[in-house]
FIMAR-471904 format. One record per residue (C-alpha): residue in three letters; x, y, z. Coordinates in pm, 1 decimal, padded with zeros to 6 digits. Each point is the difference from the previous one (the first is absolute). Last residue first. Example, Ala and Ser with C-alpha at 12.3 -4.5 7.8 and 13.67 -1.06 7.14 Angstrom:
2
   rest       east      north         up
    SER    01367.0   -00106.0    00714.0
    ALA   -00137.0   -00344.0    00066.0
***
This chain:
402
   rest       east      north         up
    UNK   -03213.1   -00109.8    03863.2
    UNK    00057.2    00324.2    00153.7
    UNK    00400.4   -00024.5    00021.4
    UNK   -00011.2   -00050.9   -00401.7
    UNK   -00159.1    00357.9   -00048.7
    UNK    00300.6    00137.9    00232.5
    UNK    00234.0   -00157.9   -00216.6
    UNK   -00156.8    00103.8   -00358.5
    UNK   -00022.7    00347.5    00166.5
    UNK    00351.4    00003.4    00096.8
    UNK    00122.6   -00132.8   -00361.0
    UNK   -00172.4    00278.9   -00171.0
    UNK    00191.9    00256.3    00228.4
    UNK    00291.7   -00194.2   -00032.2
    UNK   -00030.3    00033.3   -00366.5
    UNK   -00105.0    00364.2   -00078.1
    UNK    00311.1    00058.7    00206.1
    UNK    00235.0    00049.2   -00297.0
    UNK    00251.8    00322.0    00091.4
    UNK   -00054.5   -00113.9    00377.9
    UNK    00063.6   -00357.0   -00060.0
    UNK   -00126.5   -00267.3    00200.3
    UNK   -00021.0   -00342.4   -00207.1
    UNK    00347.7   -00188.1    00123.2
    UNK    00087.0    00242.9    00315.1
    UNK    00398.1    00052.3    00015.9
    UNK    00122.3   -00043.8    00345.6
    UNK    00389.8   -00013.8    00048.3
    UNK   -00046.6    00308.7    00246.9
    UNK   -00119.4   -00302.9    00198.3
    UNK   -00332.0    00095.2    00197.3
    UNK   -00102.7   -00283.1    00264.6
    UNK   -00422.8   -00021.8    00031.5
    UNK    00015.5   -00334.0   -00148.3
    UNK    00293.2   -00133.3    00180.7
    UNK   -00186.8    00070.1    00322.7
    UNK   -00296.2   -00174.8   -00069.5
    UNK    00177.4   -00309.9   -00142.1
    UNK    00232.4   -00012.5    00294.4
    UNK   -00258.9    00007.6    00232.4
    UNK   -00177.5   -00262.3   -00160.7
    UNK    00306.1   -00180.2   -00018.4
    UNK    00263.9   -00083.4   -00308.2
    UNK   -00007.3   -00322.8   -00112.0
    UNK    00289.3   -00228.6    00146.3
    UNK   -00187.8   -00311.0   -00127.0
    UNK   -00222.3    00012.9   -00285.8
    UNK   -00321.7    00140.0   -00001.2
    UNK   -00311.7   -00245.5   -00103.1
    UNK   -00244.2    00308.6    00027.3
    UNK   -00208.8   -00144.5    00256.5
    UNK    00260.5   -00134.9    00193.4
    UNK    00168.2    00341.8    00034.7
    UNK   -00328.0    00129.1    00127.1
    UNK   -00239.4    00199.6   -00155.3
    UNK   -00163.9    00359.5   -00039.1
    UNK    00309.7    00214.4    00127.9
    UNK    00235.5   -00182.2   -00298.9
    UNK   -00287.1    00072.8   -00241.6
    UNK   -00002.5    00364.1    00047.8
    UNK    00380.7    00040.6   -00023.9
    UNK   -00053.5   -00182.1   -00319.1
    UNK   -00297.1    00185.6   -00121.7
    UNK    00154.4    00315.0    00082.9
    UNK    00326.8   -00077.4   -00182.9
    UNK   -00217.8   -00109.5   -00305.4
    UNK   -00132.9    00379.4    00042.8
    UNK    00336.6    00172.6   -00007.9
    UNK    00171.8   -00206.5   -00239.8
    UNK    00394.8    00070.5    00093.9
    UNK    00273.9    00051.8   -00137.7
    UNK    00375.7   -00038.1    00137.1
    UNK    00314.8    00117.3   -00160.4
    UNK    00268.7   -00168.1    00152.4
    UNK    00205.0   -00070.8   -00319.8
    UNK    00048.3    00305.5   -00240.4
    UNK   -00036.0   -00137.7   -00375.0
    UNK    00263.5   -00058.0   -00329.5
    UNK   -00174.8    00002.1   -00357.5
    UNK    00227.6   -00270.4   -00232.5
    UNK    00196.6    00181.7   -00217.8
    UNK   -00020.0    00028.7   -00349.9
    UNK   -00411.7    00058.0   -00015.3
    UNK   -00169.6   -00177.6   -00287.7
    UNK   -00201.9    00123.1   -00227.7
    UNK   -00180.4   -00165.6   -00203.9
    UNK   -00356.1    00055.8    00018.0
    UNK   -00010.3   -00304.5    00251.8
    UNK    00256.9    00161.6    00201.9
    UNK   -00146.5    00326.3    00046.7
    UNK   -00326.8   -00130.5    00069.1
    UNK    00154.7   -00225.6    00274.4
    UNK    00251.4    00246.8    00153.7
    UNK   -00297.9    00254.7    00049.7
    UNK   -00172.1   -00258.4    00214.7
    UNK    00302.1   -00090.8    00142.6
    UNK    00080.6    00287.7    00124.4
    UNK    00258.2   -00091.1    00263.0
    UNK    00108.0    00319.2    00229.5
    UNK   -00110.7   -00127.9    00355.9
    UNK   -00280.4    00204.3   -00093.5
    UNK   -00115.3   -00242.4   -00277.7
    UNK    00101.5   -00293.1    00152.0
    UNK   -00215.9    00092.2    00297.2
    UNK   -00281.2    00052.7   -00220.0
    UNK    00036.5   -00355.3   -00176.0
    UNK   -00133.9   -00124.1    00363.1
    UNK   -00293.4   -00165.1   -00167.0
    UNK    00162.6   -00199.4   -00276.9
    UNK   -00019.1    00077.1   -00357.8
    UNK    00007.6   -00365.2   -00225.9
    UNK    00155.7   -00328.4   -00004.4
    UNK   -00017.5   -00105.9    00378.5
    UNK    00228.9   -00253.7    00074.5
    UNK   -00011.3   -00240.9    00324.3
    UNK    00122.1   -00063.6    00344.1
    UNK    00353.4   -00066.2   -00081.8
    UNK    00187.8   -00127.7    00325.5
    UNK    00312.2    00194.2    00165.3
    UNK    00182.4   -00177.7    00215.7
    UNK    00101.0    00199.6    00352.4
    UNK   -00029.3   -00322.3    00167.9
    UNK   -00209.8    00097.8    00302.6
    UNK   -00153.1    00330.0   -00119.6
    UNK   -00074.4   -00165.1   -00331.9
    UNK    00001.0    00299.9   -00274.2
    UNK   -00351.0   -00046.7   -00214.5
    UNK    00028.2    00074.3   -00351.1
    UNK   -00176.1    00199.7   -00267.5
    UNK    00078.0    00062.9   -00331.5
    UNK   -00170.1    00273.7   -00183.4
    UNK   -00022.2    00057.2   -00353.9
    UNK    00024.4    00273.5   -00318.8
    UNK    00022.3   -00065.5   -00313.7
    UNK    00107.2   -00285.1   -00217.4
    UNK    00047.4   -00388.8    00116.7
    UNK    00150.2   -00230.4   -00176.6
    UNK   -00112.7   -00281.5    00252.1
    UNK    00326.6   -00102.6    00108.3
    UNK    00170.3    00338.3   -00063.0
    UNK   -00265.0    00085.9    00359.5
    UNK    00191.4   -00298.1    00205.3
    UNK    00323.3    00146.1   -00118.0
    UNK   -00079.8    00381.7    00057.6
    UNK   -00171.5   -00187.0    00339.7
    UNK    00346.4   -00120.6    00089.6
    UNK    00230.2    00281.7   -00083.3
    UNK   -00228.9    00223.2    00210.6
    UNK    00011.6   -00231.3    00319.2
    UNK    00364.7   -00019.5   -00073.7
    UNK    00029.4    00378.6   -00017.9
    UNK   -00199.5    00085.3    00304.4
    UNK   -00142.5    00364.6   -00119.9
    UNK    00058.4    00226.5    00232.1
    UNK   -00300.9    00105.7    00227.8
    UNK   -00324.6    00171.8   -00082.2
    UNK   -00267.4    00046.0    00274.6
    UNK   -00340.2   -00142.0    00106.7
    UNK   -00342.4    00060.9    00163.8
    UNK   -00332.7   -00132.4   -00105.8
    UNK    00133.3   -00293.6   -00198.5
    UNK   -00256.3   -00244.1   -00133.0
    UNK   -00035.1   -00343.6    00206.6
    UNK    00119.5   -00157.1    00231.9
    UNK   -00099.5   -00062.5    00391.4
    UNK   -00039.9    00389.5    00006.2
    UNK   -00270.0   -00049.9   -00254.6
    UNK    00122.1    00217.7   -00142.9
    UNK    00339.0    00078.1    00068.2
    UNK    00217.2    00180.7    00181.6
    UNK    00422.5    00034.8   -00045.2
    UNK    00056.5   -00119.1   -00328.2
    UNK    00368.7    00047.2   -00122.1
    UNK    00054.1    00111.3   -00334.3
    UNK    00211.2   -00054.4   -00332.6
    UNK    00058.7    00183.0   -00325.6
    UNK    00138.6   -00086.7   -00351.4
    UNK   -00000.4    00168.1   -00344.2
    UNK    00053.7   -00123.9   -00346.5
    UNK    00097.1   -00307.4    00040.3
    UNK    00005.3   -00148.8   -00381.3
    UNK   -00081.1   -00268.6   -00194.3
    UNK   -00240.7    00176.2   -00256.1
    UNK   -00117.6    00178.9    00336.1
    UNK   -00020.6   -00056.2    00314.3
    UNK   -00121.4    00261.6    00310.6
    UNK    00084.4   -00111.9    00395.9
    UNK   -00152.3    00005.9    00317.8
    UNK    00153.3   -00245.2    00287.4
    UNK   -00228.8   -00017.3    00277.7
    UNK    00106.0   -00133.3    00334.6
    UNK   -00256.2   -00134.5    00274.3
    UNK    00152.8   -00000.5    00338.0
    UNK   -00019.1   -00364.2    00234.9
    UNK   -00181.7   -00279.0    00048.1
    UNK   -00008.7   -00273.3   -00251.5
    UNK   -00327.4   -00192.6   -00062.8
    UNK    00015.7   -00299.5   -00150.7
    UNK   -00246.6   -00022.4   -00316.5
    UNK   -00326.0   -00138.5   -00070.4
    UNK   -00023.0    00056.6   -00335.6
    UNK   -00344.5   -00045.5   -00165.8
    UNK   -00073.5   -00094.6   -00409.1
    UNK   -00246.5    00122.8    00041.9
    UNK   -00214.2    00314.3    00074.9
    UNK   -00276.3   -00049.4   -00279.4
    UNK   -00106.2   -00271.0    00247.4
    UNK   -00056.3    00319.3    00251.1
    UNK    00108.4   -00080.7    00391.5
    UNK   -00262.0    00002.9    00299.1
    UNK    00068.1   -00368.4    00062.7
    UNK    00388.8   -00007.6   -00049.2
    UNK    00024.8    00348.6    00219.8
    UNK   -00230.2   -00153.0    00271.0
    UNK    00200.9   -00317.9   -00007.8
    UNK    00300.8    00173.6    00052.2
    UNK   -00080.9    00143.7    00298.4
    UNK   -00113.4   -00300.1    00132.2
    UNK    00322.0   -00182.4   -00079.8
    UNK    00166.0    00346.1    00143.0
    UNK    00218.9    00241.9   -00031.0
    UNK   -00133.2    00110.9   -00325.9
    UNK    00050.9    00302.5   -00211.3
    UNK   -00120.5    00179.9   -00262.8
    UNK    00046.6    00119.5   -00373.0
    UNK   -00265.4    00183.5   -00263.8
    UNK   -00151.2   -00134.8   -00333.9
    UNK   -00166.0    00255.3   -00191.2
    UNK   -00273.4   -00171.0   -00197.0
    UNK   -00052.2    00062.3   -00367.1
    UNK   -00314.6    00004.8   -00240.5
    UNK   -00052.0   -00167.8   -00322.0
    UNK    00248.8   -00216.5   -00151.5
    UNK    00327.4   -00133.0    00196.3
    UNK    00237.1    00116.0    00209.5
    UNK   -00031.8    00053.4    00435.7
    UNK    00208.2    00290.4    00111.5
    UNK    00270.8    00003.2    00291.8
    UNK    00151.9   -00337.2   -00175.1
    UNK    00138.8   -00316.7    00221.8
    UNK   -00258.0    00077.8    00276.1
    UNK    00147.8    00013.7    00317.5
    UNK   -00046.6   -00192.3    00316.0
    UNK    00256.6    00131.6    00206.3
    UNK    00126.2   -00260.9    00292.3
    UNK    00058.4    00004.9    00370.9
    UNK   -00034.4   -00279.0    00033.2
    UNK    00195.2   -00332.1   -00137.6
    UNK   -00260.3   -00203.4   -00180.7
    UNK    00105.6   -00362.9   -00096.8
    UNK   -00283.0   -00110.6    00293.4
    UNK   -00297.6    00213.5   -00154.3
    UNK    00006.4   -00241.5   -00290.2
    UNK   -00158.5    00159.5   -00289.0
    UNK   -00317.4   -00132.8   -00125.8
    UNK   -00245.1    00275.1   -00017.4
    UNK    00279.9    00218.8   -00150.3
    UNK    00066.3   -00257.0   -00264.0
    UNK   -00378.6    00022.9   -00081.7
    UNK    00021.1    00360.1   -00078.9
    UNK    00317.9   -00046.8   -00230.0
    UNK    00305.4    00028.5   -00021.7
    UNK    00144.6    00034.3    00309.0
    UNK    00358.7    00082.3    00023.0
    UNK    00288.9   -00053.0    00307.4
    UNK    00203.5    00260.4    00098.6
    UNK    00379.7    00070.0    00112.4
    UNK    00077.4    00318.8   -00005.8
    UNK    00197.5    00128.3   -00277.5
    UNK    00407.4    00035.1   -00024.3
    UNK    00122.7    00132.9   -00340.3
    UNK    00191.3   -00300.9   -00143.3
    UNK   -00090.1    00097.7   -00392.1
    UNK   -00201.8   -00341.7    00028.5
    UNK   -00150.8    00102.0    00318.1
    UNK   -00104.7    00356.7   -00183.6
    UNK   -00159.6   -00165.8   -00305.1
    UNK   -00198.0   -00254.0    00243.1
    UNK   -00124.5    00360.1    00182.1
    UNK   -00107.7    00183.2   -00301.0
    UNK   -00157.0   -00303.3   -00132.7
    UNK   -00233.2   -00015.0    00298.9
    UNK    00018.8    00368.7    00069.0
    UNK   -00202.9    00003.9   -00372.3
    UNK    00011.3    00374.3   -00065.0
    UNK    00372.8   -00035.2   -00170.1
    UNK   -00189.1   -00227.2   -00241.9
    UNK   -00337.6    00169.2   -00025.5
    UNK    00202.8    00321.7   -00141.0
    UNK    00228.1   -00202.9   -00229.2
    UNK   -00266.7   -00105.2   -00195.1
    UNK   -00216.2    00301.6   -00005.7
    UNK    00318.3    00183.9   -00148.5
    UNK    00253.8    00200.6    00182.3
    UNK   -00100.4    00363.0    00095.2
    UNK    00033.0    00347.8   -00110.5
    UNK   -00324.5    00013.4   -00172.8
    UNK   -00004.8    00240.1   -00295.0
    UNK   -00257.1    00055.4   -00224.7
    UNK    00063.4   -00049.0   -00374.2
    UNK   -00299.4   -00214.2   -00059.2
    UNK   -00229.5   -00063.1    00303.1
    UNK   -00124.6   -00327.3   -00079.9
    UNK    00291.1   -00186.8   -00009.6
    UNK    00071.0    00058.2    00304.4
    UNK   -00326.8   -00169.9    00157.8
    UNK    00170.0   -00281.5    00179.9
    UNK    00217.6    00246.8    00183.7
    UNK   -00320.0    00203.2    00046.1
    UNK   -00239.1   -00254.8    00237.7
    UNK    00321.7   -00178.2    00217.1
    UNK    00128.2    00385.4    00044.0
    UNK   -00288.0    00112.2    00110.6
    UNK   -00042.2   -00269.5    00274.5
    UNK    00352.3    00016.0    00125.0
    UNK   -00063.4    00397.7    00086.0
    UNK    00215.7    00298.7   -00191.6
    UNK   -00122.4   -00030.0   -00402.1
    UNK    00219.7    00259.5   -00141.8
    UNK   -00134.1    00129.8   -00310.2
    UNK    00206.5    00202.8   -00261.5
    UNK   -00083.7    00237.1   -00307.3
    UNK   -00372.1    00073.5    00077.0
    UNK   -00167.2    00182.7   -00231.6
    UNK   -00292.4    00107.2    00211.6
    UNK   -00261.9   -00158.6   -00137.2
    UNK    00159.4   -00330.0   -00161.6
    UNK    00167.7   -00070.7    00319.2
    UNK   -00290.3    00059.9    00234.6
    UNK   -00216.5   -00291.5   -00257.7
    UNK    00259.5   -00182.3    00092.1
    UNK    00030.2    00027.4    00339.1
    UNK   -00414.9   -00109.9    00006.9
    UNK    00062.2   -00300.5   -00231.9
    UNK    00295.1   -00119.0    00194.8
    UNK   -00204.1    00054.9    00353.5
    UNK   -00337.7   -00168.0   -00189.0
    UNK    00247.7   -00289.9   -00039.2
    UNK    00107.9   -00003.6    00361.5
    UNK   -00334.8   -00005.9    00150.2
    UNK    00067.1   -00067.6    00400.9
    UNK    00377.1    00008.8   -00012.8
    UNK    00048.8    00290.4   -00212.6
    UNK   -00313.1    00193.2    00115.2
    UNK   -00159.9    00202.4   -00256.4
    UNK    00089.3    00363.4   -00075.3
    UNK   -00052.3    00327.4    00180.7
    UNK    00250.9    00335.6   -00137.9
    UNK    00195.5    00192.0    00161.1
    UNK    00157.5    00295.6   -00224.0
    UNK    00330.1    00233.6   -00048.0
    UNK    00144.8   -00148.4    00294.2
    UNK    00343.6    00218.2    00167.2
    UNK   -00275.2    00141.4    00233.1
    UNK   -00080.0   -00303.9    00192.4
    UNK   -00334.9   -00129.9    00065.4
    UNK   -00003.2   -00283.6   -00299.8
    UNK    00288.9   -00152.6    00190.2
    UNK   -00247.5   -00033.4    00297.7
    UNK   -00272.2   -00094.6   -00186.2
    UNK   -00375.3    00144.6   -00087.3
    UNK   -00227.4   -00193.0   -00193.5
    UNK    00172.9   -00348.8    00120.0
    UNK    00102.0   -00271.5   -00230.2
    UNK    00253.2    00214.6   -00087.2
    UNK    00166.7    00184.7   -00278.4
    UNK    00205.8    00255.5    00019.5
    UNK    00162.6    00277.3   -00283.2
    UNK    00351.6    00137.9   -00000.6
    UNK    00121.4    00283.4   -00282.5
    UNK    00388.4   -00021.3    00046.7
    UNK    00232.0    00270.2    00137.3
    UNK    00232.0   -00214.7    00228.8
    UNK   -00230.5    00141.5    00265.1
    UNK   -00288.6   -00203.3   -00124.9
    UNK    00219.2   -00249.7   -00037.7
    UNK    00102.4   -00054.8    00348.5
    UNK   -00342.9    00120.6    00129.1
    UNK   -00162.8   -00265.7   -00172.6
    UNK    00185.9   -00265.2    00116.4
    UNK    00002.0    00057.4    00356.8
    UNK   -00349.0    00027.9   -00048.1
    UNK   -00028.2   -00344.3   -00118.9
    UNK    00235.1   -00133.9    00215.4
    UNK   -00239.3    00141.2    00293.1
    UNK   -00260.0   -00204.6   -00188.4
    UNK   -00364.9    00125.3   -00058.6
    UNK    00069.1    00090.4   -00352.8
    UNK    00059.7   -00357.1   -00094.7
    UNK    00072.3    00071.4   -00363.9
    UNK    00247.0    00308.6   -00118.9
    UNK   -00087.4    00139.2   -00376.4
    UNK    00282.2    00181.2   -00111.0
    UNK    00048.2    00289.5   -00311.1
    UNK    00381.2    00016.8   -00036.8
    UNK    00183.7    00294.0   -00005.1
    UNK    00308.0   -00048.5   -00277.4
    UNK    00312.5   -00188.8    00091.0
    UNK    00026.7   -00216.2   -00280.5
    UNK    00334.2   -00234.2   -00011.2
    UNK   -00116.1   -00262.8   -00216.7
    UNK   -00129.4   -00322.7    00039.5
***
C-alpha cells in the first residue's frame, strides 16, 4: 500500500467502549473526520467532541448480519475511508464481510486468522509448544462431558473458562464470560447454569499473582510498537477488567515470546497478550490473546504509545523508523469501574468473591481507593472532552436504580 497520509473519513464500532473513545479522540485529534456507531442511541465515544456523528445500529452479537448491513449502509453515506470494528463481536460480523466494502480499509488480519488467535484453546496448545508456560487445564467438550466429569481429578481452585469470549456460528451471538470455582458444588452450579454455545470449556489452574499485559502493533512481519502494564484493580476484583493500572518496562523475554507466539498465527495489527506472574515461582503463564483494541488502550496512549494512530499510519504505509518509547509508572484509572469495585469489596466477603490469598483488606481497599498518586491519569475524564464522563455518570447512576 502506499504511503498516503491524507485525513481519513473513520467509522469507529462499539461506541460504548472506553477503547472506543480512546480511539476516537486519538484520531480525531490526529485531524481525521471520526464517526460512532453503537448499539446504543447515545454512546460514550459518540459523546466526545473529536466525533463528527453517533449513529444507532444493530447489535453485533445479537443480529450480526443486520450490524454489517447497517455499517454499511453508514459507509456508503458518509464516504467512509476506514472502519475499525473495536468489540470481538464486530469484528467476527465485518471481517467476513470485507469484501463487501470495496476499497475500505480494515487494519486487521483476515476472518481466519482472527478466530484463530481468539480460540484460547489453540492459543494456549500453540504457546506450550513454543515452551511458554500455561496453567495446567483440562477441556470439556461438550455439555454431556461436563455432566460426567469426575469431581475426584479436580484440583480446586480452578477457572472455568470458555475457550472463545464470543460464541460463532449463524444467527445471534452469546458473550461468553469467565469464573471461578473452589468448589465441587461450586462447580456444579457453573456446569449447570453454563450456555451449550459456550463449549468447548477450560477448566484451568488458577495462578495467583499480578496480571501483565504486553501490547504490541504487527505488521507485514513487523513490531511496530510495544508497551506493557501492570494491573493493579480489577473488575471483578477476583479478575476481571482493569480498573486501575500503570505502564512498566517492557519484559523483553516475555515480549520476544508472544512476538513469536503472535508470527505463529501471521498475525497483523494490533494485540494484547496477557499473562499471569506466579507470586510463588515467579513463572510467567500466558492467559490468552486478544486480537483487537483493549480497554486500558488509554493508558498507552498517555504513557506516549498511540497505537491507534500507529495502526492507520502503518496500514497506509507508513511506517515509523523507530519504535515509539513510553514513561513507565503512569497509572490510569476508570473512575466508575473503580467505584463498582470498591463497592463490591464492601458488599461481600472474600469467600464470596473467590479472592486469592494475600488479597488486600477491606480496609485496605477503602483506603487505597481514596489515595491520590500524582501518577493518576483518569481513563474517560477529560476537562477539554467531558461530554463523556458526564454521559458515562448518568449511564452509572441509571444502572444503580435497577
Amino acid at each position: 500500500m502506499t504511503n498516503d497520509q491524507r485525513p481519513r473519513r473513520i467509522l469507529v464500532t462499539d461506541g460504548e467502549q472506553r477503547a472506543s473513545l480512546a480511539v476516537v479522540r486519538s484520531l480525531g485529534a490526529a485531524g481525521h473526520v471520526v464517526r460512532v456507531c453503537a448499539a446504543t442511541r447515545r454512546s460514550l465515544a459518540g459523546a466526545s467532541k473529536f466525533a463528527k456523528s453517533e449513529h444507532n445500529v444493530a447489535s453485533a452479537l445479537a443480529a450480526p448480519l443486520d450490524f454489517v448491513n447497517d455499517v454499511r449502509t453508514l459507509v456508503i453515506a458518509h464516504e467512509i475511508d476506514a472502519v475499525i470494528p473495536m468489540a470481538e463481536p464486530a469484528l467476527l460480523a465485518l471481517l467476513p464481510e470485507r469484501d463487501r466494502f470495496p476499497d475500505v480499509l480494515f487494519p486487521f488480519a483476515d476472518a481466519e486468522i482472527f478466530r484463530s488467535i481468539s480460540d484460547k484453546q489453540a492459543v494456549l496448545a500453540a504457546a506450550q509448544k513454543a515452551g511458554i508456560a500455561v496453567p495446567a487445564q483440562g477441556v470439556l467438550d461438550t455439555k454431556d462431558a461436563a455432566d460426567s466429569i469426575d469431581m475426584a481429578s479436580i484440583l480446586f481452585p480452578v477457572v472455568v473458562k470458555p475457550a472463545r469470549s464470543v460464541s460463532v456460528g449463524v444467527g445471534d451471538r452469546v458473550k461468553l464470560s469467565v469464573q471461578h470455582a473452589g468448589s465441587e458444588t461450586e462447580l456444579r452450579s457453573i456446569l449447570g447454569g453454563m450456555d451449550a454455545r459456550a463449549y468447548p470449556l477450560l477448566l484451568q489452574q488458577r495462578i495467583i499473582g499480578s496480571g501483565v499485559g504486553i501490547f504490541v502493533l504487527m505488521w507485514n512481519g513487523q513490531s511496530i510498537a510495544q508497551f506493557a502494564h501492570r494491573r493493579i484493580r480489577e473488575k471483578p476484583p477476583s479478575g476481571g477488567i482493569s480498573v486501575y493500572r500503570e505502564s512498566i518496562p517492557v519484559d523483553q523475554a516475555l515480549l520476544e515470546r508472544s512476538l513469536a507466539l503472535l508470527a505463529d498465527f501471521a498475525w497483523q495489527g494490533v494485540a494484547m497478550v496477557e499473562y499471569k506472574i506466579d507470586e510463588q515461582t515467579g513463572i510467567p503463564y500466558l492467559m490468552e490473546i486478544n486480537g483487537r483494541f483493549w480497554g486500558s488502550l488509554q493508558l498507552a496512549i498517555d504513557a506516549g504509545v498511540d497505537f491507534p494512530r500507529l495502526l492507520l499510519e502503518a496500514a497506509t504505509g507508513h511506517v515509523p523508523e523507530t519504535i515509539p518509547q513510553f514513561s513507565t509508572d503512569i497509572r490510569s484509572r476508570w473512575f466508575w469501574g473503580d467505584v463498582d469495585h470498591l463497592l463490591t469489596r464492601m458488599r461481600r466477603s472474600d469467600e464470596q468473591l473467590s479472592m486469592p490469598p494475600g488479597s488486600p483488606s477491606r480496609t485496605s481497599a477503602f483506603r487505597d481507593f481514596f489515595r491520590h498518586d500524582a501518577r493518576d491519569r483518569s481513563e474517560v475524564f477529560r476537562i477539554d472532552d467531558i461530554k463523556p464522563f458526564l454521559r458515562e455518570s448518568v449511564q452509572w447512576f441509571q444502572q444503580l436504580g435497577k
